[in-house]
N, C-alpha and C positions, 0 to 999 in steps of 0.2 A: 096233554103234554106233561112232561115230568118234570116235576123241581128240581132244583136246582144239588140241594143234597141227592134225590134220588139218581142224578147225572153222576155225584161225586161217588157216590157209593157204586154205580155201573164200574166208574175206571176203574177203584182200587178192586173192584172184584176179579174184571180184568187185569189185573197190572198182577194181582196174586193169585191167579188161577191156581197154581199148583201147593199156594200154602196154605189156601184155605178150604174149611170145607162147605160142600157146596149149597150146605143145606143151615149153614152158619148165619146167624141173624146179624146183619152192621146195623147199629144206629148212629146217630148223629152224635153222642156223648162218648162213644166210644175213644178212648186212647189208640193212634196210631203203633206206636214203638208197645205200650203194653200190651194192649189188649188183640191188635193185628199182625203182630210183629214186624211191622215195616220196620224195614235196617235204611241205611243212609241210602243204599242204590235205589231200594225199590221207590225211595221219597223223591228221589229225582226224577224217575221218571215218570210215578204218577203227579210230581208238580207239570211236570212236563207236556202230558195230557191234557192236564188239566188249564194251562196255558189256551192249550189250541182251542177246547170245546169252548171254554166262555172269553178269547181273545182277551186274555188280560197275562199281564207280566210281573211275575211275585220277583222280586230281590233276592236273591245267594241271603242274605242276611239276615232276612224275615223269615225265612224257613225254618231257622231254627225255635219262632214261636208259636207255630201252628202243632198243636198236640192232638186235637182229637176233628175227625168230619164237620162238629159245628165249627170251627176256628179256620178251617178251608170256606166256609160258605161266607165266613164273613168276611175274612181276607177279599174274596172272590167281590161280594159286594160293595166295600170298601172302593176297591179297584175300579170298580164299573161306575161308581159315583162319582171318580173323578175324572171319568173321558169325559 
């Protein structure tokens, strides 16, 4: 079974098929907006995704502190800690 990053890193691979390359290494410390260049759509709807895969619901307003894959995993966990 795959972790929970390796899940996160599946969407946004998916989510930027066409802006990344495919042979591109994501890690976990990587910057979204730097280093991926997720712009504000593509943020939406890999939060979006990322909703459905691990049933948990980030806030409009927390979005704007998640910067890099670790900071989605921990959100994610955070989230699940409090069902």
């Amino acid at each position: 079974m795959k972790s929970s990053v390796e899940r996160i890193i599946d969407i946004i691979r998916d989510e930027l098929v066409l802006e990344l390359d495919a042979n591109m290494k994501i890690t976990p410390d990587m910057e979204l907006a730097a280093d991926l260049h997720v712009d504000s759509l593509n943020m939406v709807l890999i939060i979006g995704r990322i909703e459905e895969e691990f049933e948990v619901e980030i806030e409009y307003e927390e979005i704007a502190d998640i910067r890099t894959i670790y900071d989605i995993d921990e959100k994610i966990k955070e989230l699940q800690e409090k069902k």
